[in-house]
N, CA, C and O atoms as a GROMACS GRO file, in nm:
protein
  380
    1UNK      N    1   0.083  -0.120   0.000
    1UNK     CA    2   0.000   0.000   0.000
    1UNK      C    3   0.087   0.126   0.000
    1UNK      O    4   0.058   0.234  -0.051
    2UNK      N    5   0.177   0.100   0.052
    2UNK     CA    6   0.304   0.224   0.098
    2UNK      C    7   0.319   0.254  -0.111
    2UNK      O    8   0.267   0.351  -0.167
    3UNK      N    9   0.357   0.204  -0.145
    3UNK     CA   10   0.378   0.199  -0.309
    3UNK      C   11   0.282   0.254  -0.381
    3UNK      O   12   0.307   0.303  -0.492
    4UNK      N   13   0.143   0.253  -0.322
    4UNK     CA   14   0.055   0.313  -0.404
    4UNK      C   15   0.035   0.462  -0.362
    4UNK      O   16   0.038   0.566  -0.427
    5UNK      N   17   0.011   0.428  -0.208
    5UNK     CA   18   0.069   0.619  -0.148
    5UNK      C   19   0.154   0.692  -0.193
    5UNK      O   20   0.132   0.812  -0.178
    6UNK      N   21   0.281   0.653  -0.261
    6UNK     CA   22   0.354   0.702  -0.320
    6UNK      C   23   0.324   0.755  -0.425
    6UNK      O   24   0.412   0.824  -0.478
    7UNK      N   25   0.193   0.743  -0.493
    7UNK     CA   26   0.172   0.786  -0.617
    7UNK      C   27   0.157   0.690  -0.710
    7UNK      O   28   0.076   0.722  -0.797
    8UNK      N   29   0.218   0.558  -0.727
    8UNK     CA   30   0.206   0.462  -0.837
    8UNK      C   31   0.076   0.451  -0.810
    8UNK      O   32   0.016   0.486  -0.708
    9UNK      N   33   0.024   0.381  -0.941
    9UNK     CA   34  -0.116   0.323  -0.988
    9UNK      C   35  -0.154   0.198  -0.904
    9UNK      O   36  -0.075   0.163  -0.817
   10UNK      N   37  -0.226   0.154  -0.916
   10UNK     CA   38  -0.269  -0.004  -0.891
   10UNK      C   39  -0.216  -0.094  -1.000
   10UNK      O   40  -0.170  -0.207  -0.989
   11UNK      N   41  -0.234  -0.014  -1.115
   11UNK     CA   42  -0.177  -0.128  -1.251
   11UNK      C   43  -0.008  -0.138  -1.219
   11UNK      O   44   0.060  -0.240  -1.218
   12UNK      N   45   0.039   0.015  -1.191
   12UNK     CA   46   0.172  -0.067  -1.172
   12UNK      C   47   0.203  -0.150  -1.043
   12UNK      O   48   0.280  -0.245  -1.049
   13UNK      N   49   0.148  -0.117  -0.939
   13UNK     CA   50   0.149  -0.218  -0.800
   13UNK      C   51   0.118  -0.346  -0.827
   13UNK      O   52   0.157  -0.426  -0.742
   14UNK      N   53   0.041  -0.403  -0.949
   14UNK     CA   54   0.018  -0.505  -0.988
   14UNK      C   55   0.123  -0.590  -1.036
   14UNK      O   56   0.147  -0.704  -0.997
   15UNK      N   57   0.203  -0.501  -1.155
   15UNK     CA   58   0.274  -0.554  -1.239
   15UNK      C   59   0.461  -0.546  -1.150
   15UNK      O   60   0.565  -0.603  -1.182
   16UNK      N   61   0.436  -0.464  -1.053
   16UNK     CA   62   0.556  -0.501  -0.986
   16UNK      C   63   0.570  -0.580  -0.869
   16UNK      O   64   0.681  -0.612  -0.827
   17UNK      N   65   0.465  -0.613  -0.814
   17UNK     CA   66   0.443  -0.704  -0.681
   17UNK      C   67   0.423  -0.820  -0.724
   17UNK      O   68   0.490  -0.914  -0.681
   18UNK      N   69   0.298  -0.840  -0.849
   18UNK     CA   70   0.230  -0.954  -0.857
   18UNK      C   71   0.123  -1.017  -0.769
   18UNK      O   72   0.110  -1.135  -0.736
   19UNK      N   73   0.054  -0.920  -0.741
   19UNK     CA   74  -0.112  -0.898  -0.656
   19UNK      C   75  -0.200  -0.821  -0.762
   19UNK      O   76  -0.197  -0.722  -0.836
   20UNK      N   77  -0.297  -0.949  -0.717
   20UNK     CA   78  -0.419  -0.900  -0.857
   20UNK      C   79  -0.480  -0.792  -0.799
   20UNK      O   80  -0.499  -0.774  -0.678
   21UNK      N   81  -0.527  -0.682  -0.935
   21UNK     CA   82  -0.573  -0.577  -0.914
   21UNK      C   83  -0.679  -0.560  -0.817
   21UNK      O   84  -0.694  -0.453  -0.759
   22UNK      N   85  -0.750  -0.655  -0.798
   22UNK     CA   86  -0.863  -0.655  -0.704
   22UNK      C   87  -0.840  -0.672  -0.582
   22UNK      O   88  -0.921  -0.661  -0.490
   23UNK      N   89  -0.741  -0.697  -0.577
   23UNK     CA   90  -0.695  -0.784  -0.434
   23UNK      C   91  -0.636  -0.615  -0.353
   23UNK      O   92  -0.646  -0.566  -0.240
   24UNK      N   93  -0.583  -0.576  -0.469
   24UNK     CA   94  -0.533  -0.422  -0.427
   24UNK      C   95  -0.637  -0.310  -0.389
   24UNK      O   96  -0.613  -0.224  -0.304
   25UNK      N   97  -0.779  -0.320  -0.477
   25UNK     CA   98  -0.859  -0.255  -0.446
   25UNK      C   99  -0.898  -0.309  -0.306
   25UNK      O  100  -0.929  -0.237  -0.211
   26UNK      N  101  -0.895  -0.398  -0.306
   26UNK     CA  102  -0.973  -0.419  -0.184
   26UNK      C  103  -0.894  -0.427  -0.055
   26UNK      O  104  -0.949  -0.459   0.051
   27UNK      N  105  -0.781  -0.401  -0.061
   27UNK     CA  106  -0.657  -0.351   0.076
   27UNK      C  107  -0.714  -0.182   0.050
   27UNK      O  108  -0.741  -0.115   0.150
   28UNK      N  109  -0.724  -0.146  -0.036
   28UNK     CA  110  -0.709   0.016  -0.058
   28UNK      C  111  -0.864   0.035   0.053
   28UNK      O  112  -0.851   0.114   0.147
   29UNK      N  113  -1.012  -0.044   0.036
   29UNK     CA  114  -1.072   0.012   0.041
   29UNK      C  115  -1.071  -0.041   0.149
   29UNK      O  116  -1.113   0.041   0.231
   30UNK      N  117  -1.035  -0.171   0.213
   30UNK     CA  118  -1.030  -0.191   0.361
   30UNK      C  119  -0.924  -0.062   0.410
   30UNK      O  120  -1.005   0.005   0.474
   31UNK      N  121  -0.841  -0.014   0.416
   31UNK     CA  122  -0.776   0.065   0.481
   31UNK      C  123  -0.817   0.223   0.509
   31UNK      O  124  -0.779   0.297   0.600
   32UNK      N  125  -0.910   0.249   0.395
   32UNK     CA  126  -0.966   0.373   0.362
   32UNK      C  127  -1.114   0.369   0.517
   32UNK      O  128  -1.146   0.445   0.609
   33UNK      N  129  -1.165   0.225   0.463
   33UNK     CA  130  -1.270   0.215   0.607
   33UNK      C  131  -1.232   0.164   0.704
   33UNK      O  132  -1.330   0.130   0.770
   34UNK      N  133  -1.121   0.132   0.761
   34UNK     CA  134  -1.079   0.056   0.878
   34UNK      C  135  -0.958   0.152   0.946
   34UNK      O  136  -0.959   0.167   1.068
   35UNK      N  137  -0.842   0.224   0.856
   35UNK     CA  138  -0.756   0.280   0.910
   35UNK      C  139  -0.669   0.216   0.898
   35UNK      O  140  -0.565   0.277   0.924
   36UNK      N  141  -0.647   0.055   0.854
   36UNK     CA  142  -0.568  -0.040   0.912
   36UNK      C  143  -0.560  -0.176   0.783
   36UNK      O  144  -0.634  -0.153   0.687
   37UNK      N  145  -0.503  -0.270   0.776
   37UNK     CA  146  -0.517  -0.376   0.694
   37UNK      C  147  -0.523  -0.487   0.735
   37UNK      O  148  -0.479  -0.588   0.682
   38UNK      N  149  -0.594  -0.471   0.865
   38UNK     CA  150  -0.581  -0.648   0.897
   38UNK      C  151  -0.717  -0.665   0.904
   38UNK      O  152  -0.810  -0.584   0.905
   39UNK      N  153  -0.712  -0.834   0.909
   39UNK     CA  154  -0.851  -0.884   0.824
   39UNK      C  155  -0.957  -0.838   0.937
   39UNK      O  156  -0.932  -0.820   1.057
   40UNK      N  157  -1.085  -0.823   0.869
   40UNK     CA  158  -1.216  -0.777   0.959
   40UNK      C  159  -1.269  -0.918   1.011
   40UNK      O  160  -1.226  -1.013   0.945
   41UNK      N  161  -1.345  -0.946   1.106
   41UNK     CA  162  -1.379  -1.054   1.153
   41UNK      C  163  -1.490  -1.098   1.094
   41UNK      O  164  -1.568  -1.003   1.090
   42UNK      N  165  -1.554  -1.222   1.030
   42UNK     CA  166  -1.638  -1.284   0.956
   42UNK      C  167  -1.755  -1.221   1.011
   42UNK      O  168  -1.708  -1.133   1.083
   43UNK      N  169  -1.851  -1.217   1.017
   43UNK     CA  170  -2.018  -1.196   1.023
   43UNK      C  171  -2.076  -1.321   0.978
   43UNK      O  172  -2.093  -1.348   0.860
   44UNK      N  173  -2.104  -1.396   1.075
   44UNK     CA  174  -2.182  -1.499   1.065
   44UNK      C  175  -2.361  -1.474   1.071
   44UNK      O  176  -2.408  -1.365   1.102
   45UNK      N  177  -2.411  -1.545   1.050
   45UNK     CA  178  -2.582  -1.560   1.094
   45UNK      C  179  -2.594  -1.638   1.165
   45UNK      O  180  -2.524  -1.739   1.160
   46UNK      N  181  -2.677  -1.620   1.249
   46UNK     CA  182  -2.730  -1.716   1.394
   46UNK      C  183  -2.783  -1.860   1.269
   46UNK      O  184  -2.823  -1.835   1.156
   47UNK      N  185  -2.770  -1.986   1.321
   47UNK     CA  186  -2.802  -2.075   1.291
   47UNK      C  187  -2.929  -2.092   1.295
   47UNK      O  188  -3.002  -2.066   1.392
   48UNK      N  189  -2.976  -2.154   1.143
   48UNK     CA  190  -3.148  -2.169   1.133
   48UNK      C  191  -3.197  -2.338   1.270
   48UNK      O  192  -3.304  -2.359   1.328
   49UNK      N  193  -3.116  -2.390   1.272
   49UNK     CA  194  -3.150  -2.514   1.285
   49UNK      C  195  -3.120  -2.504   1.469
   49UNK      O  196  -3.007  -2.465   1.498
   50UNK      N  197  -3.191  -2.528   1.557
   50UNK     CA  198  -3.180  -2.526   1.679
   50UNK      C  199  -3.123  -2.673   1.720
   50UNK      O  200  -3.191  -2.774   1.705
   51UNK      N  201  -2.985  -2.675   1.775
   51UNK     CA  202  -2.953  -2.774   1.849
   51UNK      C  203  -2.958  -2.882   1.969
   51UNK      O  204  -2.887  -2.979   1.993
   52UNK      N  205  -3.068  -2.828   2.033
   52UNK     CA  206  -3.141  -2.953   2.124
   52UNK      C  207  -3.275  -3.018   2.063
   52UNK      O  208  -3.329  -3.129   2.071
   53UNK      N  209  -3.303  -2.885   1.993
   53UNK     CA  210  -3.417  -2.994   1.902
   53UNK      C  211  -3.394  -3.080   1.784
   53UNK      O  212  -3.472  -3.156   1.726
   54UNK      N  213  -3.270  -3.052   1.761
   54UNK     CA  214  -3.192  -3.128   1.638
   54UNK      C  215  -3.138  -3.274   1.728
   54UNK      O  216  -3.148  -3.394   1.704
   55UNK      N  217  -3.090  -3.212   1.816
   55UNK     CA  218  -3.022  -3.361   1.923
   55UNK      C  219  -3.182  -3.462   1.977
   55UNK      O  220  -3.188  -3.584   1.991
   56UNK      N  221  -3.299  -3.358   1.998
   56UNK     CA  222  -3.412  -3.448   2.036
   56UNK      C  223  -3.436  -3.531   1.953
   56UNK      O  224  -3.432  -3.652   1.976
   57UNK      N  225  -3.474  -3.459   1.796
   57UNK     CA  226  -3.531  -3.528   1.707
   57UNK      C  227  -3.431  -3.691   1.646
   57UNK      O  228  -3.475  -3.795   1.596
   58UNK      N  229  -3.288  -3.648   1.680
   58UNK     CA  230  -3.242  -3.765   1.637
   58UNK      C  231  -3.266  -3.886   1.701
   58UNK      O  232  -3.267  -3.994   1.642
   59UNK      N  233  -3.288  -3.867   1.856
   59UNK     CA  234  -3.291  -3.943   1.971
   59UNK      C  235  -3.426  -4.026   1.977
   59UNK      O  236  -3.429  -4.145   2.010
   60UNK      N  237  -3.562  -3.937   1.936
   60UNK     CA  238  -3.667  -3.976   1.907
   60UNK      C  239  -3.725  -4.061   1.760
   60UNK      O  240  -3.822  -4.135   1.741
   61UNK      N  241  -3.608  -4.006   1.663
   61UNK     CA  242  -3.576  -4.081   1.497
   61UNK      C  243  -3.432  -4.087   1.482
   61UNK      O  244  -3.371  -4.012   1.406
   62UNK      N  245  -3.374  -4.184   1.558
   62UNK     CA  246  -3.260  -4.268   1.516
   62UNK      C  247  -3.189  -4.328   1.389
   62UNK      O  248  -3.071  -4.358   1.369
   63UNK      N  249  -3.327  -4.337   1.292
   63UNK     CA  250  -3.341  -4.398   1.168
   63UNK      C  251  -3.321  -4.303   1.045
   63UNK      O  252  -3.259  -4.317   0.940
   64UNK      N  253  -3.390  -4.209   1.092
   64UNK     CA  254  -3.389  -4.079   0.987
   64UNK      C  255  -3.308  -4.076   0.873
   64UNK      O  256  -3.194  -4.118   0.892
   65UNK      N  257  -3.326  -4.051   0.794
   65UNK     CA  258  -3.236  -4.004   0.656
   65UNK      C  259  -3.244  -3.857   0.648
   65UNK      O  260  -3.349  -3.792   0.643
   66UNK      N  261  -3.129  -3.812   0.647
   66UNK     CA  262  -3.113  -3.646   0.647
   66UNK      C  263  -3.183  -3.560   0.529
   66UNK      O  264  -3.167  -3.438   0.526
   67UNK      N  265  -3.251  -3.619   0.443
   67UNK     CA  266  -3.335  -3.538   0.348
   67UNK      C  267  -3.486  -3.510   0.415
   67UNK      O  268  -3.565  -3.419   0.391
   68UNK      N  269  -3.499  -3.644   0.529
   68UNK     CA  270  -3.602  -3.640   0.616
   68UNK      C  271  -3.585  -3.517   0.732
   68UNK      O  272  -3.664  -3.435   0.780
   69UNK      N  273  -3.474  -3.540   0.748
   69UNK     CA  274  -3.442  -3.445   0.902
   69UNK      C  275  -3.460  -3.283   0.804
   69UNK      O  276  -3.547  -3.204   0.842
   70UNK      N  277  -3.387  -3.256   0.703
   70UNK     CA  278  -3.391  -3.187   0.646
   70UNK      C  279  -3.534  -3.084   0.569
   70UNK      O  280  -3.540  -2.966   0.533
   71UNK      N  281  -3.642  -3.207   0.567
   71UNK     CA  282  -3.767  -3.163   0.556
   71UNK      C  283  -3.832  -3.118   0.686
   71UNK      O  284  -3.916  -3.028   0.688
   72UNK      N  285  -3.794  -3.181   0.789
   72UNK     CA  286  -3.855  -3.145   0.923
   72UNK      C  287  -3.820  -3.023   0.969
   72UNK      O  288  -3.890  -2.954   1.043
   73UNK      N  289  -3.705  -2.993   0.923
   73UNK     CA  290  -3.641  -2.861   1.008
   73UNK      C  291  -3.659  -2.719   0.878
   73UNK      O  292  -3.650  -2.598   0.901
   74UNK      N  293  -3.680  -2.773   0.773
   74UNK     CA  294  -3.705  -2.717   0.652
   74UNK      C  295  -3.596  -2.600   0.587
   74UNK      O  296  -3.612  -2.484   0.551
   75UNK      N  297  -3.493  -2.679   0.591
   75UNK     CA  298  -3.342  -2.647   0.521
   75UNK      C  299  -3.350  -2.772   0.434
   75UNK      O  300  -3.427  -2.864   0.406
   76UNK      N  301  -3.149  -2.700   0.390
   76UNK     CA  302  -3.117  -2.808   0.291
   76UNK      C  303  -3.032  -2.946   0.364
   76UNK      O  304  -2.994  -2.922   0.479
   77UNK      N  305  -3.003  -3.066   0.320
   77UNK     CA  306  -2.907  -3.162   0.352
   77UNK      C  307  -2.818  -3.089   0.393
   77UNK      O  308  -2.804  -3.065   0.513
   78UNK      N  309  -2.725  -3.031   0.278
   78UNK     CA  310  -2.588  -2.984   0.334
   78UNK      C  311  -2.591  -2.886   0.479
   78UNK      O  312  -2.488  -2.882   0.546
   79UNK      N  313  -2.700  -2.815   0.518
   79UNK     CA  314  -2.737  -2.784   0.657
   79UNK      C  315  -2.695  -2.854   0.766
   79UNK      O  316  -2.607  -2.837   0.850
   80UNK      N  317  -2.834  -2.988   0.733
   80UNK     CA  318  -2.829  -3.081   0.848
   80UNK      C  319  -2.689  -3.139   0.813
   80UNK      O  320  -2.617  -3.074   0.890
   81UNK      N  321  -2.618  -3.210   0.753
   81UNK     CA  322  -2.466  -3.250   0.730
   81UNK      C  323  -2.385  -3.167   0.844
   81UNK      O  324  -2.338  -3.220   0.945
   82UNK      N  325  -2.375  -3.011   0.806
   82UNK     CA  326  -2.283  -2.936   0.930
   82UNK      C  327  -2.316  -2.901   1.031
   82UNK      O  328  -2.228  -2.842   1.094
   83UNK      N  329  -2.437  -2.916   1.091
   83UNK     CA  330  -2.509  -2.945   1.152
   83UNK      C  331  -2.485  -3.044   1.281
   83UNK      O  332  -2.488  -3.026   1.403
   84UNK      N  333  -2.461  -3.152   1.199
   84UNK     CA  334  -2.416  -3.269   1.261
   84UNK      C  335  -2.300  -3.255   1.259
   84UNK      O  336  -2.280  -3.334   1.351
   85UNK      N  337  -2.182  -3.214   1.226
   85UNK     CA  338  -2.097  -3.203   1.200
   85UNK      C  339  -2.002  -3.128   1.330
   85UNK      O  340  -1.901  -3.163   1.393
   86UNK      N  341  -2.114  -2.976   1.334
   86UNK     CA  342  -2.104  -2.891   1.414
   86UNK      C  343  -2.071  -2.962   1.579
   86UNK      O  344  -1.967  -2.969   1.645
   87UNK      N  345  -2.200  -3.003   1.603
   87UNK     CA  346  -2.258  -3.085   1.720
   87UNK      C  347  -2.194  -3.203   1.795
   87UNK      O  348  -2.212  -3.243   1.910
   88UNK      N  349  -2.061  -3.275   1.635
   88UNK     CA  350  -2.020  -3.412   1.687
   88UNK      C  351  -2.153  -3.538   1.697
   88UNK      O  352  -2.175  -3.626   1.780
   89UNK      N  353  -2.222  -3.497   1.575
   89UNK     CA  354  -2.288  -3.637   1.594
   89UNK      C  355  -2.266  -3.703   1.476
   89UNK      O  356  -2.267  -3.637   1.372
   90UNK      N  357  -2.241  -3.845   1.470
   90UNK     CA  358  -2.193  -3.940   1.339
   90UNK      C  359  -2.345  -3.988   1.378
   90UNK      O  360  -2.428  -3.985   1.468
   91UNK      N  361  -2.320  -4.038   1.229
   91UNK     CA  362  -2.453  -4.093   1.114
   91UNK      C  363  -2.441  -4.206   1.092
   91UNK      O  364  -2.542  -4.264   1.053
   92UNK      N  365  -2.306  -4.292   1.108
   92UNK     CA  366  -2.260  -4.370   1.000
   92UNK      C  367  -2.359  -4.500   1.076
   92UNK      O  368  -2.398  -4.510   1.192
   93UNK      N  369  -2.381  -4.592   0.953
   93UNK     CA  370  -2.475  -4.657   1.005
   93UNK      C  371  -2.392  -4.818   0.968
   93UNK      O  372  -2.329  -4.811   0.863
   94UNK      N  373  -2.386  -4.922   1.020
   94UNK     CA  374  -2.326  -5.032   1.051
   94UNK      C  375  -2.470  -5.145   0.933
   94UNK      O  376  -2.592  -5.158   0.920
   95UNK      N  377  -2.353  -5.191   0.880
   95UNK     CA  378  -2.457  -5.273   0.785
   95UNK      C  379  -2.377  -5.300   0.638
   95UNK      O  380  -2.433  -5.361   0.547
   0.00000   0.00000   0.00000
C-alpha cells in the first residue's frame, strides 16, 4: 500500500508485486474504512437449525435419513450435514 501512497497506480502495483488488481482494491478500500489492513472478523448468521431440538429429534428418529431431518427442520441436507458435524454427531450406520 506504501507503493501506491507514493503515487504509483494499482496497474503498476500489480505488475511489480504480482497482486491481482482486485486484491489491491480491496486492501485500498479496507484501509480507507478501517484505518488499518488487517482482516475484519467474519459476520456470521445465527443458525437456522436449533440444536437440542436437532439432538431431540435424532434421539426420538434414530433412523432418519437427512433429506427427512432436512424436511422437518425445513433447510437443505448440506445444513443438516454441518449441523451434525457442528454438534459431533456421526450418522454412520453399521450394515
Amino acid at each position: 500500500m506504501k507503493y501506491i501512497e507514493q503515487g504509483h497506480t494499482i496497474e503498476e502495483a500489480h505488475k511489480v508485486f504480482e497482486v491481482g488488481t482486485t486484491t489491491i482494491k480491496e486492501w485500498k478500500k479496507l484501509k480507507k474504512e478501517t484505518g488499518k489492513l488487517e482482516k475484519r472478523a467474519l459476520e456470521r448468521k445465527a443458525t437456522k437449525i436449533c440444536p437440542n431440538k436437532l439432538k431431540a429429534y435424532i434421539a426420538e428418529n434414530p433412523d432418519s435419513y437427512m433429506r427427512e431431518i432436512a424436511e422437518v427442520f425445513n433447510c437443505t441436507e448440506s445444513a443438516i450435514f454441518y449441523a451434525f458435524k457442528r454438534l459431533k454427531i456421526s450418522r454412520k450406520k453399521n450394515g
